[in-house]
Every structure is written in structure tokens, then in C-alpha cells.
Residue frames as a rotation matrix with the C-alpha (Angstrom) as fourth column:
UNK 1
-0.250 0.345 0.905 86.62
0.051 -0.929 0.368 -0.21
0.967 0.138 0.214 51.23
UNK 2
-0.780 -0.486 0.394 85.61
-0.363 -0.161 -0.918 1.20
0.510 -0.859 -0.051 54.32
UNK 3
-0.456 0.759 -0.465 82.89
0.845 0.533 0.042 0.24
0.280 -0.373 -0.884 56.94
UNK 4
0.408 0.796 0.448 79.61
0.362 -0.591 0.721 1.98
0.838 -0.132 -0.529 57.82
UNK 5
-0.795 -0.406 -0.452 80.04
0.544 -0.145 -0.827 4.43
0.270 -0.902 0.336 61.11
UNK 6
0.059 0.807 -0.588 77.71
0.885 -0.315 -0.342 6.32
-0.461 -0.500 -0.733 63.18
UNK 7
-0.526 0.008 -0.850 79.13
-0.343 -0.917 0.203 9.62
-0.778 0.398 0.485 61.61
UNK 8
-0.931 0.253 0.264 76.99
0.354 0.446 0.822 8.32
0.091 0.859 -0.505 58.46
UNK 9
-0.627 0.637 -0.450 74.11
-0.647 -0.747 -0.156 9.69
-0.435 0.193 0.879 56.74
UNK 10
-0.541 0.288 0.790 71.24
0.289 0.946 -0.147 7.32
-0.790 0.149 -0.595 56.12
UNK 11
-0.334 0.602 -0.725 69.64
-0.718 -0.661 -0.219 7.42
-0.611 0.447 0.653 52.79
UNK 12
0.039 0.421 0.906 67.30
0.286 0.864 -0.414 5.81
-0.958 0.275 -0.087 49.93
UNK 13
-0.719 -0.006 -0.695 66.71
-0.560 -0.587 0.585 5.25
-0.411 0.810 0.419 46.38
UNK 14
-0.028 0.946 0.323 63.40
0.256 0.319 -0.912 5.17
-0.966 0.057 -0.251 44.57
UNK 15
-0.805 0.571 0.158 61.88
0.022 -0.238 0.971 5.08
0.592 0.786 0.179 40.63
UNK 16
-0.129 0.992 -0.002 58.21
-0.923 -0.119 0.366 4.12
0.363 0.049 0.930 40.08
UNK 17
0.015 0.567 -0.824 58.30
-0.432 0.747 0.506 1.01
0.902 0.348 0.256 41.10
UNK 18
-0.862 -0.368 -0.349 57.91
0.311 0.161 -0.937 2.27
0.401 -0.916 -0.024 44.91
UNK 19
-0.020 1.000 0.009 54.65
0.923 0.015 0.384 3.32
0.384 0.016 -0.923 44.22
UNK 20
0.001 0.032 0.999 53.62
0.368 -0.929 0.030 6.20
0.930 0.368 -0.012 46.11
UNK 21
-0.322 -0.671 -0.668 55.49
0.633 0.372 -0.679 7.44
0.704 -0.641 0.304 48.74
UNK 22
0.818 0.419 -0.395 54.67
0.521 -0.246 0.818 9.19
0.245 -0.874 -0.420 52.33
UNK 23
0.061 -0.942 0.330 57.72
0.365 -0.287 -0.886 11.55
0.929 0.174 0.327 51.89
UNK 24
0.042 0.368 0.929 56.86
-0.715 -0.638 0.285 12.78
0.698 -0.676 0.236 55.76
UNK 25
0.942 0.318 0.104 57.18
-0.333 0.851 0.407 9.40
0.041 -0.419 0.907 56.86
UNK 26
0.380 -0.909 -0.172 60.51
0.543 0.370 -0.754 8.43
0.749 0.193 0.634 55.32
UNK 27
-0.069 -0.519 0.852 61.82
0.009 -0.854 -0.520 11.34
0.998 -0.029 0.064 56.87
UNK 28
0.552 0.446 0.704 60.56
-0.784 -0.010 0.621 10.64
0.284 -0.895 0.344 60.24
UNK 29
0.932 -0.363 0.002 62.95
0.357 0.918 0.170 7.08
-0.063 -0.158 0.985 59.96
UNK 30
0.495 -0.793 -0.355 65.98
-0.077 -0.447 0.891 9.45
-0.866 -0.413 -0.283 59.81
UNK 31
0.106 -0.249 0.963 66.25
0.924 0.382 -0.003 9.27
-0.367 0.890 0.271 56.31
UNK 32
0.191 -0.082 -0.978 68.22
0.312 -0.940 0.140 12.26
-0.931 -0.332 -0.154 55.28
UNK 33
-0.498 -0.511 -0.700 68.69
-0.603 -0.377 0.704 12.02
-0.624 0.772 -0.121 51.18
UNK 34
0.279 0.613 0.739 66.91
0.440 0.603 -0.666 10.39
-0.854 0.511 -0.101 48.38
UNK 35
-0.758 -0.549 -0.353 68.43
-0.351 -0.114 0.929 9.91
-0.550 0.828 -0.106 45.10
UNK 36
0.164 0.976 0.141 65.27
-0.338 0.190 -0.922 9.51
-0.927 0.103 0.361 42.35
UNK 37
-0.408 -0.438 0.801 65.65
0.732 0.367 0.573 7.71
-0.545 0.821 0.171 39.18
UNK 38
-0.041 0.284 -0.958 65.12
-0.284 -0.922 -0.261 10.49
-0.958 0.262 0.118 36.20
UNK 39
0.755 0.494 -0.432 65.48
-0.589 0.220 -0.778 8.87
-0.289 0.841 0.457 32.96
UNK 40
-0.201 -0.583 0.787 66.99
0.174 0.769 0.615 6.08
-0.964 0.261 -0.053 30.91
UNK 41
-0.087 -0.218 0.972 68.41
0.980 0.156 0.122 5.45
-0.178 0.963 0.200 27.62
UNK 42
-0.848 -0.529 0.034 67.59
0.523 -0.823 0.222 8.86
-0.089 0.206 0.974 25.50
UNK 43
-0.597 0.797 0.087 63.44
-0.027 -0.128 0.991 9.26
0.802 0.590 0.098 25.90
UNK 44
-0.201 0.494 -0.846 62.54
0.504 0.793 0.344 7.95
0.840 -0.357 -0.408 28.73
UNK 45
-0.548 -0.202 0.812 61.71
-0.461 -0.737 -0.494 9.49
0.698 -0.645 0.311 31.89
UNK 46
-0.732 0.237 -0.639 60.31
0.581 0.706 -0.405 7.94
0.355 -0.667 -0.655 35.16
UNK 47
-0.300 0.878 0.373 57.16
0.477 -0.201 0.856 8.60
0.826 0.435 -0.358 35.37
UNK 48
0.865 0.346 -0.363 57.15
0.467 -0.293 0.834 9.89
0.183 -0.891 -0.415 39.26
UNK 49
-0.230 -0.966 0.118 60.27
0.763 -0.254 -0.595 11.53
0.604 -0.046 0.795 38.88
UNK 50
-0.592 -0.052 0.805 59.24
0.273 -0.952 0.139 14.95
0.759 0.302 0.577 39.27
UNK 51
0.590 0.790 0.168 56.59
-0.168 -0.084 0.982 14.34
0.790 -0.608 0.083 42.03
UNK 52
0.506 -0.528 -0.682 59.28
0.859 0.376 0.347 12.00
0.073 -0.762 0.644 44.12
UNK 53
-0.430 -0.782 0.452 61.46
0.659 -0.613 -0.435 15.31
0.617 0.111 0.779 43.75
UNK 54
-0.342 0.626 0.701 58.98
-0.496 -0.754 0.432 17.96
0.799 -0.200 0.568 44.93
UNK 55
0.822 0.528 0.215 57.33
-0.322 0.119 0.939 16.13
0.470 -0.841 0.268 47.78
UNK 56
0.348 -0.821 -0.453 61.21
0.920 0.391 -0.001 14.74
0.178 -0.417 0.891 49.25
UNK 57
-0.537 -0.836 0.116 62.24
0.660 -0.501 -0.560 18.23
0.526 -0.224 0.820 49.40
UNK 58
0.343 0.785 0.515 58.95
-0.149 -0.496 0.855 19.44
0.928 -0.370 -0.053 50.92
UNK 59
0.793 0.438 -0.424 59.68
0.101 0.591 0.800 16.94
0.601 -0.677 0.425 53.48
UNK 60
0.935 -0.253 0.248 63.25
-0.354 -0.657 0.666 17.78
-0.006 -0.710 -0.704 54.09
UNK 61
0.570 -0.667 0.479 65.20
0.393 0.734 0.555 15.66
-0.721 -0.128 0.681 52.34
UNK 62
0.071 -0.326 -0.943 67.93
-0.870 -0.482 0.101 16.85
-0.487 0.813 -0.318 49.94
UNK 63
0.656 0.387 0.647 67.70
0.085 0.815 -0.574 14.81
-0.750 0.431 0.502 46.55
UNK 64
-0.307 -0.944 -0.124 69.38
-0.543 0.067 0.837 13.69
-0.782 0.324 -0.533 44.19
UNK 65
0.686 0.714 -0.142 69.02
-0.513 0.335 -0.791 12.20
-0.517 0.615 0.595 40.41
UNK 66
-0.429 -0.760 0.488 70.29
-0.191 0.604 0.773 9.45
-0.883 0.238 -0.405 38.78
UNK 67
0.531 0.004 -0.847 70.04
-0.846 0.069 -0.529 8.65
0.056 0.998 0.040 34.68
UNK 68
0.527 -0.204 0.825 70.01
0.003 0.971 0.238 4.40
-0.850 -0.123 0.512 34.25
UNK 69
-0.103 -0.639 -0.762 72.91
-0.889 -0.284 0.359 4.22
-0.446 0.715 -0.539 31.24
UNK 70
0.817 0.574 0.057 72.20
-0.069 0.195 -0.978 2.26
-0.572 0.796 0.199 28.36
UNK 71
0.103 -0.918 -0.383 75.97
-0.351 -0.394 0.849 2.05
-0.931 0.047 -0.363 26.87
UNK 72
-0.725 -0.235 0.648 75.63
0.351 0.683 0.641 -0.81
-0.593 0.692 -0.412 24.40
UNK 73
0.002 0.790 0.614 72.56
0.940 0.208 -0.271 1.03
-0.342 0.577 -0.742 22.27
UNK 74
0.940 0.238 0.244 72.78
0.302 -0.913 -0.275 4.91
0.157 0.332 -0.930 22.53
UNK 75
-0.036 -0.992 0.118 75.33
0.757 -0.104 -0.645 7.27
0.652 0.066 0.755 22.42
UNK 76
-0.081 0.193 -0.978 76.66
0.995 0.065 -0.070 8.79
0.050 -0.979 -0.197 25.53
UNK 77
-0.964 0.264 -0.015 76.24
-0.228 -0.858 -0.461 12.47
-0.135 -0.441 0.887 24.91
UNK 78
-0.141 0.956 -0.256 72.42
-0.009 0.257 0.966 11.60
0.990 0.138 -0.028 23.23
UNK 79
0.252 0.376 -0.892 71.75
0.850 0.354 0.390 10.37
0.462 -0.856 -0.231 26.97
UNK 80
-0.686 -0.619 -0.383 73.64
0.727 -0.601 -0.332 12.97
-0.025 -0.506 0.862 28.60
UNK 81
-0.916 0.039 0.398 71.69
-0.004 -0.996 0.089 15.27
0.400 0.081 0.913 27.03
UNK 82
-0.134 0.865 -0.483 68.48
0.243 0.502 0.830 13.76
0.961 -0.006 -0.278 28.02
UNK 83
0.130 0.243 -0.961 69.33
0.959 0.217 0.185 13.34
0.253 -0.945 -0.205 31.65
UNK 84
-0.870 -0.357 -0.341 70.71
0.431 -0.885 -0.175 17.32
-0.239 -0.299 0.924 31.69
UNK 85
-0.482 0.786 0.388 67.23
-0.529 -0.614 0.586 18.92
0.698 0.077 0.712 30.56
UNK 86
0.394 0.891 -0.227 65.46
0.248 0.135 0.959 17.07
0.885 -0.434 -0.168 33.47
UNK 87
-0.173 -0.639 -0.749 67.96
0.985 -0.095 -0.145 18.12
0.022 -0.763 0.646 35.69
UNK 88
-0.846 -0.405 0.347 67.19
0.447 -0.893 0.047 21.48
0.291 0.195 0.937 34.78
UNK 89
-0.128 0.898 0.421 63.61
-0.851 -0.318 0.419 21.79
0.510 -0.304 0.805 35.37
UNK 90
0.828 0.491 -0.270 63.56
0.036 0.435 0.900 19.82
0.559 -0.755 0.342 38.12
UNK 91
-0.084 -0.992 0.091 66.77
-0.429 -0.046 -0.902 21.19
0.900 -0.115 -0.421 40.35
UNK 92
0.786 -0.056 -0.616 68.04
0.506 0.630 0.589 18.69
0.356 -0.774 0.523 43.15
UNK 93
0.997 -0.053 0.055 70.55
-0.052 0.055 0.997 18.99
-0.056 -0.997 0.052 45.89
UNK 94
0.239 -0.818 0.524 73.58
-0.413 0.402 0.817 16.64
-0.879 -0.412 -0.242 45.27
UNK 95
-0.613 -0.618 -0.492 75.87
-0.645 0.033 0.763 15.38
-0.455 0.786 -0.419 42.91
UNK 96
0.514 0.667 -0.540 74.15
-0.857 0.369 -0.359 13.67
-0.040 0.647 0.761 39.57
UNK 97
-0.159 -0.291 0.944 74.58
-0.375 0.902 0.215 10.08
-0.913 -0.320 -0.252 39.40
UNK 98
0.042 0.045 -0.998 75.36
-0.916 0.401 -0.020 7.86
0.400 0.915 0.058 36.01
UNK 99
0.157 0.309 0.938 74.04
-0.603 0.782 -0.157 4.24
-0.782 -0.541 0.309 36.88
UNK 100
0.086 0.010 -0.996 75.84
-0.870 0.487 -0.070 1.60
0.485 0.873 0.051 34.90
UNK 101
0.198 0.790 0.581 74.64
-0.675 0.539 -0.503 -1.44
-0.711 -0.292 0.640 35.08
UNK 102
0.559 0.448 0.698 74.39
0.207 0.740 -0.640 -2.57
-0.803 0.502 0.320 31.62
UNK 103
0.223 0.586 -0.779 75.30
-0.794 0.573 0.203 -4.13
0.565 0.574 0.593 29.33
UNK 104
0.635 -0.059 0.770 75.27
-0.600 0.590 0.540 -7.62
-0.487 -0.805 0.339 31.62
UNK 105
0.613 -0.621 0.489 77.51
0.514 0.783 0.350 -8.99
-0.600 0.037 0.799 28.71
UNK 106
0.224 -0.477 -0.850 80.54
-0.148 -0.878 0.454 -7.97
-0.963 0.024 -0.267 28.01
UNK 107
-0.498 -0.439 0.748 80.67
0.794 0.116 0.597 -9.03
-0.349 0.891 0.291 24.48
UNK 108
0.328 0.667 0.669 78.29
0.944 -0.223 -0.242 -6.23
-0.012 0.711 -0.703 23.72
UNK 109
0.782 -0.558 0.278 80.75
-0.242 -0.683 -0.690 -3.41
0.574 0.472 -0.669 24.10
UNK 110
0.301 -0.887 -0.351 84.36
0.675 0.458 -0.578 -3.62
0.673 -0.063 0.737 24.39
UNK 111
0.420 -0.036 -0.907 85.98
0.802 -0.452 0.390 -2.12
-0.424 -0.891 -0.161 27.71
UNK 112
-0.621 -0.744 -0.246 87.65
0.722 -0.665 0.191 0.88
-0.306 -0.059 0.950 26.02
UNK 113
-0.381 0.915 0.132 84.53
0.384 0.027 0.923 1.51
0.841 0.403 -0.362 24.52
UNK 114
0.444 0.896 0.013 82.53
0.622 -0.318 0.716 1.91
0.645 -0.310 -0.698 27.59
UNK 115
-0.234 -0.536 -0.811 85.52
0.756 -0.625 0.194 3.58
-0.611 -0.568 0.552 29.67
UNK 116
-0.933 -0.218 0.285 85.06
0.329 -0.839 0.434 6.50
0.144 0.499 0.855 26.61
UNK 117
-0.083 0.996 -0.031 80.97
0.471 0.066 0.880 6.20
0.878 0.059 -0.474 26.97
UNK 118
0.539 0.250 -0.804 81.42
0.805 -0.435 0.404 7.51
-0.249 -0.865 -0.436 30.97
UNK 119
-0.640 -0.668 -0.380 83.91
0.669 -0.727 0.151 9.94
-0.377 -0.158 0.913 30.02
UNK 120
-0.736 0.194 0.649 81.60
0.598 -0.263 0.757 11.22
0.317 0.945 0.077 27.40
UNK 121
-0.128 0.912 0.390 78.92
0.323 -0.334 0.886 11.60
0.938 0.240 -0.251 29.74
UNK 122
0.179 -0.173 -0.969 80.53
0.851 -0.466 0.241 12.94
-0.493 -0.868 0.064 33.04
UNK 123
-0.817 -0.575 0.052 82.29
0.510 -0.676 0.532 15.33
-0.270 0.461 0.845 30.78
UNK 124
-0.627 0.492 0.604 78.93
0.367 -0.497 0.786 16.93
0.687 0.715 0.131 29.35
UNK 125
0.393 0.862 -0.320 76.94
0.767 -0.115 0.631 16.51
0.508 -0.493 -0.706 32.36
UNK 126
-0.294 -0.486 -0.823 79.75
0.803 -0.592 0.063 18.49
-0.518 -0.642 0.565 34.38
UNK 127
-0.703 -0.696 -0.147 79.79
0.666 -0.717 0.204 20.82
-0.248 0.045 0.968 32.00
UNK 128
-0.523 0.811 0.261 76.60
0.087 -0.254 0.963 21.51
0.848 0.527 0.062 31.32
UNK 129
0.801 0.559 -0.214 75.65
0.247 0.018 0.969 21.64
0.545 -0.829 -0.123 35.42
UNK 130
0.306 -0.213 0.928 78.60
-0.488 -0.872 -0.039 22.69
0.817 -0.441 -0.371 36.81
UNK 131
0.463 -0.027 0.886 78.77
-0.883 0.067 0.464 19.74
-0.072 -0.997 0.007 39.10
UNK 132
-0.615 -0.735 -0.287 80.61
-0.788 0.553 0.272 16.42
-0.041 0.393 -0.919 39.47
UNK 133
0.412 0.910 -0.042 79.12
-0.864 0.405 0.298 13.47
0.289 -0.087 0.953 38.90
UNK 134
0.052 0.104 0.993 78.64
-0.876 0.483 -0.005 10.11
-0.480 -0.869 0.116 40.77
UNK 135
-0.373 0.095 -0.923 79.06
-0.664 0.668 0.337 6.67
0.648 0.738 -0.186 39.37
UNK 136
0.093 0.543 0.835 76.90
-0.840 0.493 -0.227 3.87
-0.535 -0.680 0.502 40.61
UNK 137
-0.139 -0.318 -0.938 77.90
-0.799 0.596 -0.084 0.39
0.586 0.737 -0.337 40.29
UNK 138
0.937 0.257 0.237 78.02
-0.347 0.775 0.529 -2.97
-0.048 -0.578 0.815 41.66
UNK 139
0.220 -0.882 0.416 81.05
-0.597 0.216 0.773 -5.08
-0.772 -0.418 -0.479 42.93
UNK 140
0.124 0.188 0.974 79.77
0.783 0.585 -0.213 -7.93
-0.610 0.789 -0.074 39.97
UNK 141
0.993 0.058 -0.105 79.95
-0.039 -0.666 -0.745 -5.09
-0.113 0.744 -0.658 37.66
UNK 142
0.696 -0.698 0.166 83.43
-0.704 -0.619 0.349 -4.41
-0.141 -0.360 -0.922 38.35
UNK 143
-0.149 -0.536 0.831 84.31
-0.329 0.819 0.470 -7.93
-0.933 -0.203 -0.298 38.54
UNK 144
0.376 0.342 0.861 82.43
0.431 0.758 -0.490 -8.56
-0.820 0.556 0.137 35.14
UNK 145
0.893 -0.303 0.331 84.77
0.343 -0.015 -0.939 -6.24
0.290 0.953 0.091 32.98
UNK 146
0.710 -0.574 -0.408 87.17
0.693 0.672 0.260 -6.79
0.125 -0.467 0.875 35.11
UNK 147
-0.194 -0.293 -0.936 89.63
0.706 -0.705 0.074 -3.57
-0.681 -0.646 0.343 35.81
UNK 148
0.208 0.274 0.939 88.00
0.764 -0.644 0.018 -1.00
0.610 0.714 -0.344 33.47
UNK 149
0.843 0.503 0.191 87.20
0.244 -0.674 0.697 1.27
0.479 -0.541 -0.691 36.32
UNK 150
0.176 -0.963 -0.205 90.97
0.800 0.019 0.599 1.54
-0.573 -0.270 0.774 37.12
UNK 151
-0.694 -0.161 0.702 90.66
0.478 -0.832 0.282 4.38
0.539 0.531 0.654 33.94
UNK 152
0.270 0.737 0.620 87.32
-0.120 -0.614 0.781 5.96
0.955 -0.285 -0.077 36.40
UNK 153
-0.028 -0.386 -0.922 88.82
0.952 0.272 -0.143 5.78
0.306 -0.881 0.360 39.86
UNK 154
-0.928 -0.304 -0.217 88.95
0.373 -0.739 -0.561 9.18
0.010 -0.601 0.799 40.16
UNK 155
-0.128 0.979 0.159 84.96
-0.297 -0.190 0.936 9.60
0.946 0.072 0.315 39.99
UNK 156
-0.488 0.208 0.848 83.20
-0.828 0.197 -0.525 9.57
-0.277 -0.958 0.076 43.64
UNK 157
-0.638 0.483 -0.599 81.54
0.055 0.805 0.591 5.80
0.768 0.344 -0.540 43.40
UNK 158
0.175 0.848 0.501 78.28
-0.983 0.178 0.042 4.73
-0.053 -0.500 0.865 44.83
UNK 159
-0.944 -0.303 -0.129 78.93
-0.272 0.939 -0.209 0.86
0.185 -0.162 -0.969 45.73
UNK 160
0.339 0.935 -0.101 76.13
-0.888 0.354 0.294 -1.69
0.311 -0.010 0.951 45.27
UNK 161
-0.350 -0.421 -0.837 77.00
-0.271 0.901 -0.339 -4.73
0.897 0.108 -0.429 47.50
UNK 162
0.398 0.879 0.261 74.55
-0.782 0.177 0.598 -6.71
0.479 -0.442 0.758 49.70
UNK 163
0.432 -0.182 -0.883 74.70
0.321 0.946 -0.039 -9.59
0.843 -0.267 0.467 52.15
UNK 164
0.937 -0.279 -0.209 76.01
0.246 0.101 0.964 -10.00
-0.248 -0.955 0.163 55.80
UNK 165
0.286 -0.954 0.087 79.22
0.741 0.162 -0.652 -8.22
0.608 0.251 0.753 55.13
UNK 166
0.158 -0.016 -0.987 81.08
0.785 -0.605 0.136 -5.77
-0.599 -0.796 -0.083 57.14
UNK 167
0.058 -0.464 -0.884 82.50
-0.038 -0.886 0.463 -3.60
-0.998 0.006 -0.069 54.24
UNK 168
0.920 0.299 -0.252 82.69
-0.190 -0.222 -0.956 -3.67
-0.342 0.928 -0.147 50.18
UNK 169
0.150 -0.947 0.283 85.91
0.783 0.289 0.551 -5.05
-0.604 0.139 0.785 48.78
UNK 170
-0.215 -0.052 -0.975 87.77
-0.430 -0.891 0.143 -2.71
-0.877 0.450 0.169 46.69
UNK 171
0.032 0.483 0.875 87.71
0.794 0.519 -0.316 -2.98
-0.607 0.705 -0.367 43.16
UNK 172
0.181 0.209 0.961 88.83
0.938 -0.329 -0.106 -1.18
0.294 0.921 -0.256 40.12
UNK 173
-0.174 -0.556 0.813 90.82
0.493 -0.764 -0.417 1.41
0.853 0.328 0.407 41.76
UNK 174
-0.257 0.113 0.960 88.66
-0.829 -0.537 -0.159 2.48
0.497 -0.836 0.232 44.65
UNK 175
-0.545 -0.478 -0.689 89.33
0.473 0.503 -0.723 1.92
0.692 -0.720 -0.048 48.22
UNK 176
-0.774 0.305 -0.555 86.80
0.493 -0.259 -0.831 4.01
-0.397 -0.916 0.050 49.44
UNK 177
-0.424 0.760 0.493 83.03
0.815 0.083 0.573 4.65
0.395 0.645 -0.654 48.88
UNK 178
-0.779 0.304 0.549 81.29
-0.344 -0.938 0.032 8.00
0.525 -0.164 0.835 48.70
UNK 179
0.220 0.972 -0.080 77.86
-0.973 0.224 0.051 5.92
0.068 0.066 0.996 48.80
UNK 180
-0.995 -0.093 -0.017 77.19
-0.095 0.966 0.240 2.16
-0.006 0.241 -0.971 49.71
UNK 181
0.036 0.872 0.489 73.80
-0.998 0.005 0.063 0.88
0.052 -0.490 0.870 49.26
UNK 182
-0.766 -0.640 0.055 73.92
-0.627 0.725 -0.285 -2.26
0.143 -0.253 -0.957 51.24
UNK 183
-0.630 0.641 0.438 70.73
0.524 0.768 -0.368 -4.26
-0.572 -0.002 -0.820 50.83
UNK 184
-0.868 0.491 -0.069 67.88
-0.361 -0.531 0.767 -3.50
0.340 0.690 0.638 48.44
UNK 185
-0.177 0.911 -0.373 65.63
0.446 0.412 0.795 -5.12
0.878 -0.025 -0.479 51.06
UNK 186
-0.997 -0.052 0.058 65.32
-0.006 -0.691 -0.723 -2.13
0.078 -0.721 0.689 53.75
UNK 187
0.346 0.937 0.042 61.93
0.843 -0.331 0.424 -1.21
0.412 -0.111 -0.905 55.29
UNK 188
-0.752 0.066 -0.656 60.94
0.485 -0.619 -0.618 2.21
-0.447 -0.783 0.434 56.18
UNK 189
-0.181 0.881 -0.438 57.89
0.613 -0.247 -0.750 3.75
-0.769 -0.404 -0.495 56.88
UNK 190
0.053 0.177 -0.983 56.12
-0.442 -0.878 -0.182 5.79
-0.895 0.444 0.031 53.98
UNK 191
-0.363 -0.246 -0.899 57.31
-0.865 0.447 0.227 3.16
0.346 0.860 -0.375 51.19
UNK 192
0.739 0.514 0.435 54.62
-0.617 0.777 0.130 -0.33
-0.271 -0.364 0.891 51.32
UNK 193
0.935 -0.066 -0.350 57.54
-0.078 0.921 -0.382 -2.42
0.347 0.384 0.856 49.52
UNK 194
0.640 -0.615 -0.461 61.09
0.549 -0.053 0.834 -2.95
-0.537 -0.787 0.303 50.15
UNK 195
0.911 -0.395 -0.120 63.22
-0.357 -0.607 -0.710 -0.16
0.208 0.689 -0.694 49.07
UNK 196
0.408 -0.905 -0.124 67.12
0.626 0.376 -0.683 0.29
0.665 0.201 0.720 48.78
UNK 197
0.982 -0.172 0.080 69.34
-0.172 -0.630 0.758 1.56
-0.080 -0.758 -0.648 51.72
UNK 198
0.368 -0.827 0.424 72.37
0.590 -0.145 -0.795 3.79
0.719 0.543 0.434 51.79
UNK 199
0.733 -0.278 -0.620 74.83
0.414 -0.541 0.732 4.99
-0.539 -0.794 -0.282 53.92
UNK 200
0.433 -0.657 0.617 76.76
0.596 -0.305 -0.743 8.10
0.676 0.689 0.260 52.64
UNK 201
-0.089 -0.995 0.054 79.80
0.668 -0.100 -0.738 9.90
0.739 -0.030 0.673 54.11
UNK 202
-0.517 0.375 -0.770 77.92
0.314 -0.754 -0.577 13.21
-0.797 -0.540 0.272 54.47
UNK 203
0.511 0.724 0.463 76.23
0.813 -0.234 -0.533 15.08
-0.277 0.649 -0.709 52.71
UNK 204
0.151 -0.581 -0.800 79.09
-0.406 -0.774 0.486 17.51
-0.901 0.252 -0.353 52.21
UNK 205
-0.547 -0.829 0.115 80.39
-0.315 0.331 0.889 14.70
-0.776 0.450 -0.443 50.17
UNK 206
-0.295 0.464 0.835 77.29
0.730 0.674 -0.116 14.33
-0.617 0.575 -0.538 48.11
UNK 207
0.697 0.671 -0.251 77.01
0.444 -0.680 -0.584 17.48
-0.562 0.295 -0.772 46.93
UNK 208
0.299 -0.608 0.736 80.43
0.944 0.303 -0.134 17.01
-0.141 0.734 0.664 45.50
């Protein structure tokens, strides 16, 4: 994939467990986007969702919401629908984001399986918002069910891959990231712990 450039857009991403944030600060560090966790599994919701939303766009950042995916327990419209009614009363910026992650083993669903589980739930969220949506992953993801994501290649990806590199390998089809977030130890002003830093395309390209 490709390398960071100056034409890049610096952003973060935040749940609760950044505490509470100086959205006036961030913003002052050239931080121009902030993607906010909104809910997991089919109940949940992050408990600062809705504040981190409202005070990031006070400040000037356009935002964005992501929904942590659960594949091996619930079923993906059940979530879907979850993460689409906080999207609604709470409207953001840029394209919606499906964060898989889990399950960490693949015996607990089988890869055709979870390739139908993202369709299921891009496919509702589009339609039900109108917009495309984002996949967030990790290279180890990618590597741990090995070329699933060859059937999702054509989804914009958000790349999770840390460490003194210059660029993300590819991986599962794509050769180029929409989103990288390249360390999850970043400082910047406004946030006491370390958060996660991202460099996207533009921000044309997040708003999909």
C-alpha cells in the first residue's frame, strides 16, 4: 500500500476509554477528523459517544462513527440495526465504519460465513443511510483468515498497522488505503493518554 504524504489529513480515534477530551485542543494539533466509537455487538453503546460527537464538531472537526462487530455471536443485520439508529440521532460527517476485529479465532466462524456477515451489514447500513461504508482492520486480521477480504476489496479499508514502517503491505486485495492508523501510541494535546493516529487521503475520500 501506499506511503503517508504531506497532501494527508491528520486524524484520531476515540471511545470512553480517552476519558474526557479538550475537543479545542485536539484541533489546535491539526487534527482535522475524529472517528468515535458508537456501539458494539447489538445493545451497547459507548457511553461518551454522543458528547465526543457534539463537542468535535463544535470544535471543527468533521466526525465520524464506527460500530465494533461482534461476528461470531450476533447477527449482522441485529447489529446493523443498532449501529443505524445511533447514526441517526446523532448525524456525523463521513463514511460509517464496520470495525472487525473479532473473532481472534478463526475456528469460531468459518470465512464464508463472515465474508456474508460484512455483506449483510454494509448492505443495510448503505441502505438505510445512503452512504458507503468503511471497513477497519488490521494487517494480522487479514493474515489470520488469510484471503477472505479478496471477496471485500472493493470496500474503502481503514488499515491498522504500527511500528517503524514506511507503508502497510497489501493484503487481501487492497493496494491502497483510504485510512491508515499507524501507531495507537500518538500524543496530542486535549487527550491525557495515548490515543490512535491516522492519516487519511482527504476528506473528500472519507465522506465516501
Amino acid at each position: 500500500m501506499q506511503t503517508r504524504s504531506d497532501e494527508n489529513v491528520k486524524g484520531i480515534d476515540v471511545s470512553h476509554w480517552e476519558g474526557d477530551i479538550d475537543w479545542s485542543k485536539v484541533r489546535s494539533e491539526e487534527v482535522q477528523f475524529a472517528y468515535i466509537k458508537a456501539s458494539e455487538n447489538t445493545t451497547s453503546i459507548d457511553p461518551n459517544f454522543s458528547k465526543n460527537i457534539e463537542e468535535a464538531k463544535k470544535a471543527g472537526l468533521l466526525v465520524g462513527a464506527y460500530h465494533f462487530a461482534r461476528p461470531e455471536k450476533y447477527s449482522a443485520e441485529d447489529e446493523a440495526k443498532h449501529f443505524v439508529k445511533l447514526l441517526k440521532s446523532n448525524p456525523t460527517d463521513l463514511m460509517p465504519v464496520l470495525d472487525l476485529e473479532s473473532p481472534k479465532d478463526p475456528n469460531k466462524i468459518s470465512v464464508s460465513d463472515l465474508v456474508q456477515w460484512v455483506r449483510t451489514f454494509v448492505d443495510y447500513v448503505k441502505k438505510e443511510t445512503g452512504r458507503q461504508v468503511m471497513l477497519y482492520t488490521g494487517n494480522w486480521f487479514i493474515d489470520l483468515y488469510q484471503q477472505f477480504q479478496y471477496d471485500l476489496s472493493d470496500l474503502p479499508i481503514w488499515i491498522a498497522n504500527y511500528g517503524n514502517i514506511s507503508a502497510p503491505p497489501d493484503g487481501g486485495g487492497w493496494t491502497q488505503w483510504t485510512v491508515w492508523q499507524y501507531t495507537e501510541n500518538g500524543k496530542v494535546d486535549g487527550i491525557d493518554d495515548n490515543v490512535d493516529l491516522n492519516a487519511a487521503v482527504s476528506l473528500v475520500a472519507l465522506k465516501g
